[in-house]
N, C-alpha and C positions, 0 to 999 in steps of 0.2 A: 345916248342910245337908251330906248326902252325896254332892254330885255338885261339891261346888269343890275344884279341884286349887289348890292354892297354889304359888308358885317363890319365890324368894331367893337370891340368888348367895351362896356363901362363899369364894368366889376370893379369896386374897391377892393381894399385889402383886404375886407371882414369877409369877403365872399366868397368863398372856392370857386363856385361854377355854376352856371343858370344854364337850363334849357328849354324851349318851346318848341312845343309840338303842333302838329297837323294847323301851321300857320298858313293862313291866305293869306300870298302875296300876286297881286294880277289874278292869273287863268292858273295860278300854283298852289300846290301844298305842300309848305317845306319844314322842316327841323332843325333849327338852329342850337348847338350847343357851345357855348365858352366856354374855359376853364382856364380858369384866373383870366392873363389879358394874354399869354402867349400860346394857346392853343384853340380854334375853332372850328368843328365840325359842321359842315353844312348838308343835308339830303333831299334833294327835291322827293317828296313823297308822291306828287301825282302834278301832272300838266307837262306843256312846254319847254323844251331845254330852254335855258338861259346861260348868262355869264355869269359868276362870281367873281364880285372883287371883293377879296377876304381883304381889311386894312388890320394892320397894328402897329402899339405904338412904337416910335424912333427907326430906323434906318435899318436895315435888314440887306446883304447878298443875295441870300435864296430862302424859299418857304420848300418845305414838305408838303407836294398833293398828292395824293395819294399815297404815301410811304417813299415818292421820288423828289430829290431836289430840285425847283424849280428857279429859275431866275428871277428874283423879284425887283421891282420898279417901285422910286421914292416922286 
């Protein structure tokens, strides 16, 4: 499908957290921020909703969206 955005952190160890702003992605402007590899914020800033697929790494029950627990798929 063309409307899922995917994320993945690649932050090493030395890294606490990386963030980008006012990113084109498509017809999007969005903000991506990691911190370390188990927390990732996403904000469409401007365009079309889409999907996110937040990934990280190893095997997870459920993620946090929005401050709610969600079921998550491996």
């Amino acid at each position: 499908m063309d409307k899922i955005v995917r994320t993945l952190s690649g932050l090493g160890s030395k890294i606490a957290w990386a963030e980008l702003r006012h990113l084109p992605v498509r017809a999007n402007e969005i903000a991506v921020r990691h911190d370390g590899l188990a927390r990732t914020v996403m904000t469409n800033q401007s365009g079309p909703a889409f999907i996110w697929q937040a990934c990280f790494p190893g095997a997870h029950e459920t993620l946090l969206v929005n401050g709610r627990p969600m079921s998550a798929t491996v």
